[in-house]
C-alpha positions as CSV (number, residue, x, y, z in Angstrom):
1,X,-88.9,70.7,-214.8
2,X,-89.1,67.5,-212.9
3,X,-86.3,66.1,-214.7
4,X,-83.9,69.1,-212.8
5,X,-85.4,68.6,-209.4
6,X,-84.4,64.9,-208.9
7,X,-80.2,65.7,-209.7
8,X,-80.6,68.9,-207.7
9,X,-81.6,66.8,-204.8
10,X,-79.2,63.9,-204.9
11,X,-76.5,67.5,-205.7
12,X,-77.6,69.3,-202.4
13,X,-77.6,65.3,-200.6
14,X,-74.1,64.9,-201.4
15,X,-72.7,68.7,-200.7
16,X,-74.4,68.3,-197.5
17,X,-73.0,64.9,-197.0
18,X,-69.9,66.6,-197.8
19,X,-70.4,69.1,-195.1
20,X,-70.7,66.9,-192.4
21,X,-67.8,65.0,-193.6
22,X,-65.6,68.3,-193.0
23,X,-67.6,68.8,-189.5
24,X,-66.4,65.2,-188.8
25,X,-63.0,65.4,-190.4
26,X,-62.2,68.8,-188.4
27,X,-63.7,67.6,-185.0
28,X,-61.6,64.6,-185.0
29,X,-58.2,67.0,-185.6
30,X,-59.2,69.2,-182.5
31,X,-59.8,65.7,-181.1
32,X,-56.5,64.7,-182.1
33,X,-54.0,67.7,-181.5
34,X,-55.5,68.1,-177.6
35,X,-55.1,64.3,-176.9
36,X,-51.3,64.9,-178.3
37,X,-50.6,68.1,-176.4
38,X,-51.8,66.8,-173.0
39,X,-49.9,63.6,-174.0
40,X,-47.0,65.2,-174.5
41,X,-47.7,67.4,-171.3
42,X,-48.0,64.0,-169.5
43,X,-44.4,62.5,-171.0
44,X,-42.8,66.2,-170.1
45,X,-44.3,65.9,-166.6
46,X,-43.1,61.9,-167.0
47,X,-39.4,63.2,-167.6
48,X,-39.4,65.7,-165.4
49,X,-40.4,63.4,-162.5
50,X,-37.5,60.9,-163.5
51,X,-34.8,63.5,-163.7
52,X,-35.6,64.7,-160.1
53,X,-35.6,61.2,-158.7
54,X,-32.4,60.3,-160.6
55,X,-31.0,63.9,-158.9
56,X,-32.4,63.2,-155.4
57,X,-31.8,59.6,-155.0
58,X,-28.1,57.9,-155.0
59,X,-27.0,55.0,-157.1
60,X,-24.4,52.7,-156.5
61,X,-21.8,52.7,-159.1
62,X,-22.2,49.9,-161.6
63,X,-18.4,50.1,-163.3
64,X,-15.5,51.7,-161.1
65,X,-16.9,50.3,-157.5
66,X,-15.4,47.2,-156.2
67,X,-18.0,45.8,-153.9
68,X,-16.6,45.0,-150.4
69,X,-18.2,43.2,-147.5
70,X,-17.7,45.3,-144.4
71,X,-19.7,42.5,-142.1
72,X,-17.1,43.4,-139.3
73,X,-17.8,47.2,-138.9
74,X,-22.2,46.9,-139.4
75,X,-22.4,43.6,-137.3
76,X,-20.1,42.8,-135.0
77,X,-18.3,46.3,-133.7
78,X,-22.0,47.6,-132.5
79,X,-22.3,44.6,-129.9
80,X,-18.6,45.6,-128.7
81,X,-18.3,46.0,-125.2
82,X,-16.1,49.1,-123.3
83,X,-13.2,45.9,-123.4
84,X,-13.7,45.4,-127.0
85,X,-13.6,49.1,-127.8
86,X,-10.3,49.5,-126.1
87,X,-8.7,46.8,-126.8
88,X,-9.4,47.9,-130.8
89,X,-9.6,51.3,-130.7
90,X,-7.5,52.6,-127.8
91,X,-10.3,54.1,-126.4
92,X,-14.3,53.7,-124.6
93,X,-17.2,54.0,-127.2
94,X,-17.9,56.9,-125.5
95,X,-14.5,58.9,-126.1
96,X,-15.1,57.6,-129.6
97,X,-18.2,59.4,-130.0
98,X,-17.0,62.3,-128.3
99,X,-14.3,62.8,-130.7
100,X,-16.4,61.9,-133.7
101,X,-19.1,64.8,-132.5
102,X,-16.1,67.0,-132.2
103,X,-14.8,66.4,-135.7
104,X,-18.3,66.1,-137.2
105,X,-17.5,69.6,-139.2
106,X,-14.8,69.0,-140.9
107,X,-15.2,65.1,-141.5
108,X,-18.5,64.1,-142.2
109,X,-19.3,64.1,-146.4
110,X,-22.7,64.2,-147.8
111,X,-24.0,61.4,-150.2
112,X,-24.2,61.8,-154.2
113,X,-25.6,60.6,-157.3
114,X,-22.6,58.7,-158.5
115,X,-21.5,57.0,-155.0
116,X,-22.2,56.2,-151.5
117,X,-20.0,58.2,-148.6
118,X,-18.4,56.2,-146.4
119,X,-20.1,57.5,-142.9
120,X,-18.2,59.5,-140.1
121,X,-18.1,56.8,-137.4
122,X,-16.5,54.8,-139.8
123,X,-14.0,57.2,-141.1
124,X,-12.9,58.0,-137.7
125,X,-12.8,54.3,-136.6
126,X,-10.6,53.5,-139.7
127,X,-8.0,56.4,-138.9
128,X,-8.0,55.1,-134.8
129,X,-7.3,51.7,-135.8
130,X,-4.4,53.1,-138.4
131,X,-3.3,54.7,-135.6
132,X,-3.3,52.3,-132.7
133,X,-2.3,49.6,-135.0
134,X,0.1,50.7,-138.0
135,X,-1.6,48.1,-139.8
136,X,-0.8,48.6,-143.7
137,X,-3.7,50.2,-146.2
138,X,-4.6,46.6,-147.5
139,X,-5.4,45.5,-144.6
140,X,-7.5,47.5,-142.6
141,X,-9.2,47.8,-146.2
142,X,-10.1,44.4,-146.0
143,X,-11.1,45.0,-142.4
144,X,-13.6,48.2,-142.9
145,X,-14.5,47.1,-146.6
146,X,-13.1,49.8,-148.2
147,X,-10.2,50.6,-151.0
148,X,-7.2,51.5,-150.1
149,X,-7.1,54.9,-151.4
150,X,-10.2,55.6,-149.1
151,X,-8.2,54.1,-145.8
152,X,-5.7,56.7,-146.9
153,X,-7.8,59.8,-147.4
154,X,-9.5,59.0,-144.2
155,X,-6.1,59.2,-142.1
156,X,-5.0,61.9,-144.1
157,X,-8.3,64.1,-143.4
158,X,-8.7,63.0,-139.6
159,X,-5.3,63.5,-138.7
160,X,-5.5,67.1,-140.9
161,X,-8.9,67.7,-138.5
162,X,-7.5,66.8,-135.1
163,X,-4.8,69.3,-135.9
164,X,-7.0,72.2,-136.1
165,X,-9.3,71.3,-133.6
166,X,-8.1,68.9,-130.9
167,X,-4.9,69.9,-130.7
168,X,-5.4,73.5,-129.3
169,X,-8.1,72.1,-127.2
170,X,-5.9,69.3,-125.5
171,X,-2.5,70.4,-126.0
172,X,-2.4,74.1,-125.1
173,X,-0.2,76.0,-122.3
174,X,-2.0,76.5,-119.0
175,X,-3.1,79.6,-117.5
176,X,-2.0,80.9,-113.9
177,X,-4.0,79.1,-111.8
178,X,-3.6,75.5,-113.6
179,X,0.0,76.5,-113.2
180,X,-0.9,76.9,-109.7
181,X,-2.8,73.6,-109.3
182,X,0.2,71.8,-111.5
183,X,2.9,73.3,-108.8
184,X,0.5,71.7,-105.6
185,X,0.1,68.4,-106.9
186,X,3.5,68.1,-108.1
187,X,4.9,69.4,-104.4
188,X,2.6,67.3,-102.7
189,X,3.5,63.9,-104.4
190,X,7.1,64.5,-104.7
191,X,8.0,67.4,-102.4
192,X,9.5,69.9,-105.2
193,X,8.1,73.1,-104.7
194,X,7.3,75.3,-107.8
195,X,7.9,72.5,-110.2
196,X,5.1,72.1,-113.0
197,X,6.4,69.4,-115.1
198,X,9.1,67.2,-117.2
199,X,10.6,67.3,-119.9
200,X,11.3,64.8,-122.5
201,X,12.0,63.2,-126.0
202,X,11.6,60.6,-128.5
203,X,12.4,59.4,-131.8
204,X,9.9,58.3,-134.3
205,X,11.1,56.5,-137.3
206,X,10.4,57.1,-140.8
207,X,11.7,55.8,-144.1
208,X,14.8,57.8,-145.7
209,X,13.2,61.3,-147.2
210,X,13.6,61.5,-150.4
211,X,15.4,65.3,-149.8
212,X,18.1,65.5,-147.4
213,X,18.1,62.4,-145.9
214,X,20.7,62.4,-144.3
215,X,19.7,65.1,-142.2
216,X,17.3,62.6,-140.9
217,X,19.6,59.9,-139.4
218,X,20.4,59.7,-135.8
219,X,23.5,58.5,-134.4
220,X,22.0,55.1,-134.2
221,X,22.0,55.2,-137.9
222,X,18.3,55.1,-138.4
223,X,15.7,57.9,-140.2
224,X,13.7,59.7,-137.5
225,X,11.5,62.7,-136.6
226,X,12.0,63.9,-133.6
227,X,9.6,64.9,-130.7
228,X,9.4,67.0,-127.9
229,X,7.0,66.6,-124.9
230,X,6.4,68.9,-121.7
231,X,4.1,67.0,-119.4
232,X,2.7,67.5,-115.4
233,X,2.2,65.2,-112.7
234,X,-0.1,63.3,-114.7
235,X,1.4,62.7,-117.7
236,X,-0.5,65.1,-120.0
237,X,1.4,66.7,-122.7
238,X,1.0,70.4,-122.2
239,X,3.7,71.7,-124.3
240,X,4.9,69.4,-128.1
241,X,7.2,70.4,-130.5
242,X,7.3,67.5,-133.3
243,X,8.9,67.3,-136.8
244,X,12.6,67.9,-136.5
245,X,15.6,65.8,-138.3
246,X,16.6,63.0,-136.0
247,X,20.4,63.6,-136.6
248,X,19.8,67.2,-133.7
249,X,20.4,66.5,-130.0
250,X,18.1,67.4,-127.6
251,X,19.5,70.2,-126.2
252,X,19.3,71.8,-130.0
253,X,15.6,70.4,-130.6
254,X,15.3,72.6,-127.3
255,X,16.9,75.9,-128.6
256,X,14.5,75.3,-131.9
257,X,10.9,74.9,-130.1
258,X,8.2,77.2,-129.4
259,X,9.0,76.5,-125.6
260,X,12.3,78.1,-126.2
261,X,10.8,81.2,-127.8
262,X,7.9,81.9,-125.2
263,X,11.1,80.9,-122.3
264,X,13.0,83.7,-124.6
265,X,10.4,86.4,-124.4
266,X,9.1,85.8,-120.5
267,X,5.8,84.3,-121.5
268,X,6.4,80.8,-120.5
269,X,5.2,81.0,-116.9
270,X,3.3,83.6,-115.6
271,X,5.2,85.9,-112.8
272,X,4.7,83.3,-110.1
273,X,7.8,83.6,-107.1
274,X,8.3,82.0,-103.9
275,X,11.2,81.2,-102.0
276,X,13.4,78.6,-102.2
277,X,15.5,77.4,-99.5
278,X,18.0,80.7,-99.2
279,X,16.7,82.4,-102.9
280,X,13.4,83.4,-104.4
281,X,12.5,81.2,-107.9
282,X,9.9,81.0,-110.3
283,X,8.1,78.0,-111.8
284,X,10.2,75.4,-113.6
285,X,10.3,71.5,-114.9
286,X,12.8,69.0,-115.3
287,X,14.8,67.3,-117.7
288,X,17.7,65.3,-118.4
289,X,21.2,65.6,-118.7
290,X,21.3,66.4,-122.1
291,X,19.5,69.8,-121.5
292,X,21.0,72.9,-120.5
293,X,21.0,73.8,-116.6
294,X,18.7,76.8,-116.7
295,X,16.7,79.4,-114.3
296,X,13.4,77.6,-115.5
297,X,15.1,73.7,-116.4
298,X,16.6,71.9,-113.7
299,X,18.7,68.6,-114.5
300,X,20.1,66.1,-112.4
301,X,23.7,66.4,-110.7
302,X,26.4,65.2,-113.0
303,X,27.0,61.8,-111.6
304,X,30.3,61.1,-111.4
305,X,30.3,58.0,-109.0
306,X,31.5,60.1,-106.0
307,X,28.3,62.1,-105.3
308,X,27.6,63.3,-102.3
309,X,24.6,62.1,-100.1
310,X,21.9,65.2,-100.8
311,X,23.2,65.4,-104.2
312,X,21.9,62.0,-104.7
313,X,19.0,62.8,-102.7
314,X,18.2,65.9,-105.2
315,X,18.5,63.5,-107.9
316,X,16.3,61.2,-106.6
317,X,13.6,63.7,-106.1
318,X,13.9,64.5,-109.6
319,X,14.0,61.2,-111.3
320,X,11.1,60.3,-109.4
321,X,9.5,63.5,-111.5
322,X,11.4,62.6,-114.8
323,X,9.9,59.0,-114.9
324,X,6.6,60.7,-115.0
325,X,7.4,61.9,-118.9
326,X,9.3,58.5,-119.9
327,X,5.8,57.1,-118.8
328,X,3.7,59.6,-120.5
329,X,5.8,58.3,-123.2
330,X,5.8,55.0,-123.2
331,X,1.8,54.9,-123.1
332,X,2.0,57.3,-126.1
333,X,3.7,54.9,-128.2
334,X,2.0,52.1,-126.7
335,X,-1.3,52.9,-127.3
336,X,-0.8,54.5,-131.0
337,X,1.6,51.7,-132.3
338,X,1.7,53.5,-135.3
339,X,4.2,56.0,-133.8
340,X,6.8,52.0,-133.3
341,X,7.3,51.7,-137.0
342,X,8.8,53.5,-139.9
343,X,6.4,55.6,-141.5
344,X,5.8,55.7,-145.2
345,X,4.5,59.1,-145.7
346,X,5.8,62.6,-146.0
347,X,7.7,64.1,-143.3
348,X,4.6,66.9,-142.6
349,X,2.2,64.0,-142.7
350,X,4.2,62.3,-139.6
351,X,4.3,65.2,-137.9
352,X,0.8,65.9,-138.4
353,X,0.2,62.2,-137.4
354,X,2.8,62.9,-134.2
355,X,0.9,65.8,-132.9
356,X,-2.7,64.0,-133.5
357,X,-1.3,61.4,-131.8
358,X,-0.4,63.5,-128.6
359,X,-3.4,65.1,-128.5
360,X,-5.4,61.5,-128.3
361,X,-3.3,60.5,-125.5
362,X,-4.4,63.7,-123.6
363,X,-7.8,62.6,-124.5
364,X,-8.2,59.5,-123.5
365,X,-6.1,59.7,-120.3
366,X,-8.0,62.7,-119.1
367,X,-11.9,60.5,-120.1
368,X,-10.0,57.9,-117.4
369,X,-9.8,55.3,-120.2
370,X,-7.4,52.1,-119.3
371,X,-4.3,51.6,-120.6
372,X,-3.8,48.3,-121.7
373,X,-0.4,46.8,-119.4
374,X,-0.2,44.4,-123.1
375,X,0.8,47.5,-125.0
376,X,4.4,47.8,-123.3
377,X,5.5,44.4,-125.1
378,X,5.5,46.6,-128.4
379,X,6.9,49.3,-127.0
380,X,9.6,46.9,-125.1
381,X,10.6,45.1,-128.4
382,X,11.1,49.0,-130.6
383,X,13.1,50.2,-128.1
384,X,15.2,47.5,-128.1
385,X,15.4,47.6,-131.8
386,X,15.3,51.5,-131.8
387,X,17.1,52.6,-129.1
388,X,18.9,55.8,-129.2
389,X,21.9,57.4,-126.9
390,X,21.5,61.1,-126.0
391,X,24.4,62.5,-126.4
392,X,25.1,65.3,-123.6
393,X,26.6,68.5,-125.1
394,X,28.4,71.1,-123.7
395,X,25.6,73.6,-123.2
396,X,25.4,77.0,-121.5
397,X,25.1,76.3,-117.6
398,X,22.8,79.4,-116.0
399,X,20.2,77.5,-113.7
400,X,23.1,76.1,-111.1
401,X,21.9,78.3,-107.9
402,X,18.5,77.3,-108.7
403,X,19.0,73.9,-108.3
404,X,21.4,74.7,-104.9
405,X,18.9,76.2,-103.1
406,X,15.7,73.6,-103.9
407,X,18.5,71.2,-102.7
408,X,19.1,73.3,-99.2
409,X,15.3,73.6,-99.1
410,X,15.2,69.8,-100.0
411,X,17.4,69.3,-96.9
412,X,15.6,71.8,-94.6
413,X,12.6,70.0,-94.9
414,X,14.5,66.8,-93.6
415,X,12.0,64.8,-96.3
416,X,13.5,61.5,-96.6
417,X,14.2,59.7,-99.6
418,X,11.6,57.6,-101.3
């Protein structure tokens, strides 16, 4: 029997040995399979935390960006002084921020994954200096550190902005009483009563359209847009009319405005009278000889060379109102150079350009800022090169008592000539 007992032992030994083995063997697999699931818990949490960094935070492009210094715009325009800021942008840092804060909706563009935006200070200083200079793409690209194709876009979209929103708001037709107030200051300075501006035009050259060109010269033999400009005493533009061919006269650019059609309908001036040396007239403005003689636009006396005295009086009076436009004018041009030389874009761009370009003027005349005497040399040496003749039509003449009677009043009020 003892001979069993000794190999039943060592049997049970090993089966228990056996036993724990499995114990061992299965504990280190529960072991195991929790250390892998929370590792791979810890790599999905891992991943997960990379992919939202790589969404939230922006990376420069490695491949298709071109990196540009733009030293001029982050160093040296911050320290610029009101001078500075005119003398570059056409305007005081603080009519610059002004307009920036205006066009904040439209213009300003969000940063991405893939690229860096180019901020909205920046896109609006890069349109101004486009603008004020007429610099070419390449250029100002070098200048801001940007490509060309963004110097574009950037004109594009602020001139695209300022056409929806500061157009209307500096560039609109006045209510009764500013027509009131535009009347006063004009018969107090000049002594013309019911007079609430001038009118006026200019060409703005462009290179031939590729579609009717020829519909685009003027009889100076050069493309052009044309554009119409009411302004008051203080040479703000209160009524423009820009875009059409260059090869129309003025008195047809007229008949084709939006100031035509409201004059049409009776909704140009509100219903304003007083009288007039021996009649009773409404409000009107002034223009030149190429313009018809109408009820509400008065022109100069045909000057023959045998005028008499208080017809030369009358159209002294209203030259003295006239030069007021040719001014408001020549500091359009002068301080957006742009407007001096032939434009390379579509016809509905320059006019878009034309119009922004107004409304600035309005802007930064009516924020007081200087207008740099310099400017005039440009616009001296384009009109010399750019020059064009009106050419007086025979138009319809309805306005001739008007013009009678604020000459009788004219010489009732024994104002002499100045």
């Amino acid at each position: 029997m003892e001979e069993f007992i000794v190999p039943l032992q060592a049997l049970l030994l090993c089966f228990h040995t056996v036993l724990d083995l499995q114990r061992c063997v299965h504990h280190m697999f529960l072991v195991h399979r929790q250390l892998s699931a929370a590792r791979r818990r810890e790599r999905r949490l891992r991943l997960r935390r990379l992919m939202a960094y790589l969404q939230n935070t922006p990376r420069r492009r490695m491949v298709w960006a071109i990196d540009r210094s733009s030293e001029w715009w982050d160093v040296t325009v911050p320290a610029f002084t009101n001078e500075q800021w005119l003398q570059n942008f056409r305007m005081t840092e603080q009519t610059f921020l002004y307009l920036c804060n205006k066009l904040r909706p439209v213009l300003e563009r969000q940063h991405t994954s893939f690229r860096m935006c180019v901020p909205l200070q920046k896109r609006v200083a890069i349109a101004l200096w486009r603008l004020a200079t007429g610099s070419e793409y390449a250029s100002i690209g070098r200048l801001f550190g940007v490509g060309c194709t963004t110097v574009c876009r950037c004109v594009r979209e602020f001139c695209s902005a300022a056409e929806t929103f500061l157009v209307p708001e500096q560039i609109r037709l006045p209510d009764e009483e500013q027509f009131r107030g535009m009347a006063a200051d004009i018969e107090n300075r000049w002594g013309l009563p019911q007079c609430v501006g001038a009118i006026d035009a200019c060409h703005i050259p462009i290179l031939s359209p590729q579609h009717n060109h020829n519909k685009y010269l003027n009889h100076n033999g050069w493309h052009s847009i044309i554009l119409q400009g009411v302004v008051d005493g203080n040479g703000l533009f209160w009524n423009v009319f820009a875009g059409l061919p260059g090869s129309l006269d003025d008195a047809r650019v007229l008949r084709l405005s939006t100031l035509w059609e409201l004059a049409s309908r009776g909704n140009l001036f509100p219903a304003h009278t007083r009288s007039v040396g021996t009649m009773t007239t409404g409000y009107y403005i002034l223009g030149d000889s190429p313009y018809p003689l109408l009820d509400w636009l008065l022109k100069p006396f045909h000057d023959n060379g045998r005028l008499p005295s208080e017809q030369q009086m009358c159209n002294h009076k209203f030259r003295r109102v006239q030069l007021v436009a040719e001014s408001a004018f020549r500091k359009l041009k002068g301080r957006w150079q742009c407007l001096l030389k032939k434009n390379e874009c579509q016809v509905q761009l320059v006019k878009s350009t034309v119009l922004t370009c107004c409304a600035l003027h309005n802007l930064c005349e009516s924020n007081g800022d200087i207008y740099e005497t310099l400017w005039d040399e440009a616009v001296a040496e384009a009109v010399g090169q750019q020059s064009v003749v009106a050419v007086p039509l025979d138009v319809e003449e309805g306005g001739g008592h008007v013009r009678d009677a604020l000459m009788k009043h004219l010489l009732g009020d024994g104002q002499p000539v100045t």
